[in-house]
C-alpha positions as CSV (number, residue, x, y, z in Angstrom):
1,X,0.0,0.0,0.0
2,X,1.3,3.7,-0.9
3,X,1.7,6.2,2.1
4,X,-0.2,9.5,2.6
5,X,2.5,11.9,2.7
6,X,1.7,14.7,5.6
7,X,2.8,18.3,3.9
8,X,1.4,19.9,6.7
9,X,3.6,22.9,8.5
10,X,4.9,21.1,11.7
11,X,2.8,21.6,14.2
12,X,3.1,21.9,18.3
13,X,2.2,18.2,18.5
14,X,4.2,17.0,15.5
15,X,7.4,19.0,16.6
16,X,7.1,17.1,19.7
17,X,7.2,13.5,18.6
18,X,9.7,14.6,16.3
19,X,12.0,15.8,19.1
20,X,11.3,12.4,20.8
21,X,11.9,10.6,17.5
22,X,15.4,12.3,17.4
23,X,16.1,11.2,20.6
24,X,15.5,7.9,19.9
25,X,12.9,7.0,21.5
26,X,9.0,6.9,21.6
27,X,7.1,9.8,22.9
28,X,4.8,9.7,26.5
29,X,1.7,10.7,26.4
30,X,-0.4,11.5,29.7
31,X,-4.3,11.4,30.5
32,X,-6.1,12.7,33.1
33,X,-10.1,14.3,32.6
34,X,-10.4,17.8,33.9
35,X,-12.5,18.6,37.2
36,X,-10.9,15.8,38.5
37,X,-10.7,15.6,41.3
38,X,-11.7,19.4,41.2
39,X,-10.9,22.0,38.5
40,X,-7.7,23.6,40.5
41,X,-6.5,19.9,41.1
42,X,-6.8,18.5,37.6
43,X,-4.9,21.3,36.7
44,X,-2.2,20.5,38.8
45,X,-2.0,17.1,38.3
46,X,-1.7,17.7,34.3
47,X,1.2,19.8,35.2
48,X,2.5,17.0,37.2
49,X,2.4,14.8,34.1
50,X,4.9,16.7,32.4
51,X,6.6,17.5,35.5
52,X,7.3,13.7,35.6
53,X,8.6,13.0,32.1
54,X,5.2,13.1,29.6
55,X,6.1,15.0,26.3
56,X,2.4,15.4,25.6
57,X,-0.7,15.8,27.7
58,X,-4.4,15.1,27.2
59,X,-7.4,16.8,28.9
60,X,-10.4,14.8,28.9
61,X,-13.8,16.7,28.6
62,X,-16.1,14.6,31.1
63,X,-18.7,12.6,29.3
64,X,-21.9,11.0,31.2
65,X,-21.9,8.2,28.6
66,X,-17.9,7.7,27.7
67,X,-18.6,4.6,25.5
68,X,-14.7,4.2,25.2
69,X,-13.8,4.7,28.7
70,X,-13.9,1.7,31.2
71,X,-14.6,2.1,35.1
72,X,-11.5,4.2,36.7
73,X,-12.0,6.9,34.0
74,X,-15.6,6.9,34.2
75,X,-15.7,7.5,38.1
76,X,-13.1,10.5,37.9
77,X,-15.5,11.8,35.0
78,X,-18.8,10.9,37.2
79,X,-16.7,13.2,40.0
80,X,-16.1,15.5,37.8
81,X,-19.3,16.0,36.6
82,X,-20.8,16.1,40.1
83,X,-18.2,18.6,40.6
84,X,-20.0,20.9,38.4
85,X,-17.3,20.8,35.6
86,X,-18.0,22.7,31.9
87,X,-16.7,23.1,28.9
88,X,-15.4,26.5,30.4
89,X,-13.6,24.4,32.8
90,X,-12.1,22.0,30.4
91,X,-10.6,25.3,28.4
92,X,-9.1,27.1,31.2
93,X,-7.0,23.5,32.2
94,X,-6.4,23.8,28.8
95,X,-5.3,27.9,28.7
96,X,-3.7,27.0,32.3
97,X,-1.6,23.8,31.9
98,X,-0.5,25.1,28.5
99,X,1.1,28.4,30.1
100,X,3.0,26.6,32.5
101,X,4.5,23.5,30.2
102,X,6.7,22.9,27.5
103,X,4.6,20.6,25.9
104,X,1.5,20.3,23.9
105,X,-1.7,19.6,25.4
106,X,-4.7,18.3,23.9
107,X,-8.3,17.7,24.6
108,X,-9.4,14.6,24.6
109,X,-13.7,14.2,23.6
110,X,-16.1,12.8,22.3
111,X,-17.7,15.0,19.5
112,X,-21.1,15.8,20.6
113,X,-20.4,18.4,23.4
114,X,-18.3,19.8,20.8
115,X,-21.0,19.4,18.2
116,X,-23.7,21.4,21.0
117,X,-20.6,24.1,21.4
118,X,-20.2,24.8,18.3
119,X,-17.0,23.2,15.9
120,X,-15.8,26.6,14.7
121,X,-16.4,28.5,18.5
122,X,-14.7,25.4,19.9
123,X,-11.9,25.1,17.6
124,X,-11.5,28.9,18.4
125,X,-11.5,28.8,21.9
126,X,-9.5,25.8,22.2
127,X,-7.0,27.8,20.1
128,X,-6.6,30.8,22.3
129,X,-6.1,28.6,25.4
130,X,-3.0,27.2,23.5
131,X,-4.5,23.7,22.8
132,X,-2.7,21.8,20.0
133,X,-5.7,19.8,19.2
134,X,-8.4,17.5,19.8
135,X,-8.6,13.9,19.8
136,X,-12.5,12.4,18.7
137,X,-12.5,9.0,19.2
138,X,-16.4,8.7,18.1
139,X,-16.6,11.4,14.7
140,X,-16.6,8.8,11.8
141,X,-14.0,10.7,9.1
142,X,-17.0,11.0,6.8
143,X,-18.2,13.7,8.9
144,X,-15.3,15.4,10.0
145,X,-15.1,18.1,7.2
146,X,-16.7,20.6,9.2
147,X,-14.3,20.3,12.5
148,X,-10.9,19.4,10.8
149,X,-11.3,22.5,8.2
150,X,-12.3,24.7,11.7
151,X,-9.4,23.1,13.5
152,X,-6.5,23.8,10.1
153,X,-8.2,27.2,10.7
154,X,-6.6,28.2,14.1
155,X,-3.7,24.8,13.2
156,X,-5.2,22.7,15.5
157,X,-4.4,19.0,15.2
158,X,-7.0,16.3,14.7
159,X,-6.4,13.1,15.6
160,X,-8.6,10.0,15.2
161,X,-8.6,6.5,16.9
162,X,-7.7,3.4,14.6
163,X,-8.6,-0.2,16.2
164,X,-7.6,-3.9,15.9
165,X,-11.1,-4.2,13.8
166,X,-9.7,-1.4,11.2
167,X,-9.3,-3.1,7.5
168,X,-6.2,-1.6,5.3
169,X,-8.5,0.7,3.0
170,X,-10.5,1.7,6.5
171,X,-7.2,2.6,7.9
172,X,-6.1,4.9,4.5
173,X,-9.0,6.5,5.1
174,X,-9.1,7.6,8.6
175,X,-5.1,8.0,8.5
176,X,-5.4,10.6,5.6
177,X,-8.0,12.4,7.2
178,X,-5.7,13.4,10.6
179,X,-3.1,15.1,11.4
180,X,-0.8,15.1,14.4
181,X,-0.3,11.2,15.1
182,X,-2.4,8.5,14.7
183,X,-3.7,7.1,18.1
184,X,-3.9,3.0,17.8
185,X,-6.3,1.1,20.3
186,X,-4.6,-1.9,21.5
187,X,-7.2,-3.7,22.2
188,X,-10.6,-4.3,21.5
189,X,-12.7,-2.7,24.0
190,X,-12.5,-0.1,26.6
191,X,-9.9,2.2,28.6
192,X,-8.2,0.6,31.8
193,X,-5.1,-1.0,33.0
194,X,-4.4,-4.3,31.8
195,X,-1.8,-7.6,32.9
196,X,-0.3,-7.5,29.5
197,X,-0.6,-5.3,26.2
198,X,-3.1,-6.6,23.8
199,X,-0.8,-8.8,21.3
200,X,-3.0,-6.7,18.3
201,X,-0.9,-3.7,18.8
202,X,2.0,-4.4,17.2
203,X,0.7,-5.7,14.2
204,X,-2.1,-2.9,14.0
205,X,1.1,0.0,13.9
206,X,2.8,-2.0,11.4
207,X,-0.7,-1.8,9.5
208,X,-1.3,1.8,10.0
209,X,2.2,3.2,9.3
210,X,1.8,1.1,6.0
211,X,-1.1,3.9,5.1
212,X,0.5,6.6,6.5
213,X,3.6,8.3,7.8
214,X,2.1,10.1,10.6
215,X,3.8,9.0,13.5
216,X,1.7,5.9,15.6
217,X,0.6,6.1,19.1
218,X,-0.7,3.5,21.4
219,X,-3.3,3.8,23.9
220,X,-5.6,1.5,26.4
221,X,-3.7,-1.0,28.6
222,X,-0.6,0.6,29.6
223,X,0.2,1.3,33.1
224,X,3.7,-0.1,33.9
225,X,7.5,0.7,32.7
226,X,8.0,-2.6,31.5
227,X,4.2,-2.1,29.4
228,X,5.6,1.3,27.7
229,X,9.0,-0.5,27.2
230,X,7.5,-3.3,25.0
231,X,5.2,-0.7,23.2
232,X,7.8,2.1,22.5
233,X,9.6,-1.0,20.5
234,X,7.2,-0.6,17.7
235,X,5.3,2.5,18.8
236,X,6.0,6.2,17.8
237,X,4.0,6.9,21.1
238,X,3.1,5.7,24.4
239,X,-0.5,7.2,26.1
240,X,-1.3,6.3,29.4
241,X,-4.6,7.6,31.6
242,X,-6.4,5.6,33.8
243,X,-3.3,4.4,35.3
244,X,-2.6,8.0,36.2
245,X,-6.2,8.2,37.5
246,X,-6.2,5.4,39.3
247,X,-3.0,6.8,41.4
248,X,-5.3,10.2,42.0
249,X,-8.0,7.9,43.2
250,X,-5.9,6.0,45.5
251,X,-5.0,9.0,46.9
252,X,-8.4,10.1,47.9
253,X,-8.5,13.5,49.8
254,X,-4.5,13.3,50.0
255,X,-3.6,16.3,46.8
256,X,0.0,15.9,47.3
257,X,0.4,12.3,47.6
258,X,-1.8,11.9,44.8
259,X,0.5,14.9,42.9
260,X,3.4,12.8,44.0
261,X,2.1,9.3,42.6
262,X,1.4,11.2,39.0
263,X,4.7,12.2,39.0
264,X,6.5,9.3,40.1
265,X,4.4,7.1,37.3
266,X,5.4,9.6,35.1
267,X,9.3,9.1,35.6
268,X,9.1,5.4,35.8
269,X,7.0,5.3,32.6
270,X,9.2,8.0,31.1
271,X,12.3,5.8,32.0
272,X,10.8,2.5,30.1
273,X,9.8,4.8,26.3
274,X,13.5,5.1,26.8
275,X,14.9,1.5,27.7
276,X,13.0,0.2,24.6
């Protein structure tokens, strides 16, 4: 199969996996939703990913029916929600964590609060918080137009989810439609922290980078060192959340031992995208 050759100006994303790239090593990619556990403390536990060693961060936008997300990330999204949180909220982590890192950060939704917000007003909004983009797991490419040609407006990225499931042509399709990197489900099913990565991945990167020479992330299962080590092998990228939830959960009322336990998974995961 020919590749989809991405012309695109580098972007804040892209110019972050290439600096990982040059280093030799898969880039980390952190999760956590924001209101979670309050606004003011997701913000500082996303700083705390990148504080740790993640080269890229995602904000999640709460959802009350995340069909992707499995249990840890759906209670930190049900607190989150009882919290109060809005879209409003999910910006300013956005406009907040962006100021105070060198890294790109992301939001992370599913497309119909966007869809009720607005694509153009959100693409706008998300680009004067300093977002680099948005991640839509659930927007089929045949109706992205709208979005993606609001997000190359303000040079946001737009990245789309590719599964196990995918067939070749399936994957040219979604693959030529994105920009940024390409995120790969390891498994079939939903978010959460797994014994061992689904043995799918590999062979789903080599499938995707054979449509596409956007770099290839992997997402859902990873939660240790030795996970992100066997993944950064074939992977241009290594995302992790509801590990990092789970450590904010464990924490409970405790804000700096949960701060600590982000950071901490951070390095260690950090030290295995570089022990590939």
């Amino acid at each position: 199969m020919t590749t989809t050759p991405n012309t695109a100006a580098p972007t804040r994303l892209s110019a972050a996996l290439a600096a990982a790239r040059a280093e030799g090593r898969a880039a980390l990619v952190g999760y956590l939703p924001a209101g979670f556990p309050t606004v003011e403390g997701g913000i500082r536990a996303a700083r705390a990913l990148v504080e740790g060693g993640c080269d890229a961060v995602e904000i999640g936008l709460p959802h009350s029916d995340p069909v992707l997300d499995g249990p840890t990330i759906q209670t930190a999204d049900d607190i989150a929600l009882r919290g109060g949180v809005r879209i409003a909220d999910v910006l300013r982590t956005v406009r907040e964590v962006a100021a105070a890192v060198d890294a790109p950060v992301l939001v992370m939704t599913y497309w119909n609060p966007v869809d009720h917000y607005g694509a153009a007003r959100f693409a706008a909004d998300l680009a004067a918080a300093g977002g680099a983009g948005c991640i839509l797991p659930d927007l089929p490419v045949e109706e992205s137009g709208e979005w993606r040609a609001a997000a190359a407006e303000h040079g946001l990225d737009t990245v789309f989810v590719v599964a196990p499931s995918s067939r070749d042509d399936r994957l040219a399709q979604i693959t030529a439609a994105g920009s940024g990197f390409v995120y790969a489900a390891a498994v079939m099913g939903v978010t959460g922290t797994r014994n061992q990565v689904g043995h799918l991945a590999e062979d789903l990167v080599k499938r995707t980078k054979a449509a596409t020479d956007l770099p290839v992330c992997v997402g859902l299962g990873v939660s240790t060192a030795e996970q992100a080590a066997q993944v950064a092998a074939f992977a241009d990228g290594v995302i992790v959340g509801s590990a990092f939830v789970q450590r904010l959960l464990d924490a409970g009322e405790d804000e700096e031992a949960g701060l600590a336990a982000v950071r901490a998974l951070a390095a260690d995961l950090a030290a295995g995208v570089r022990r590939r």
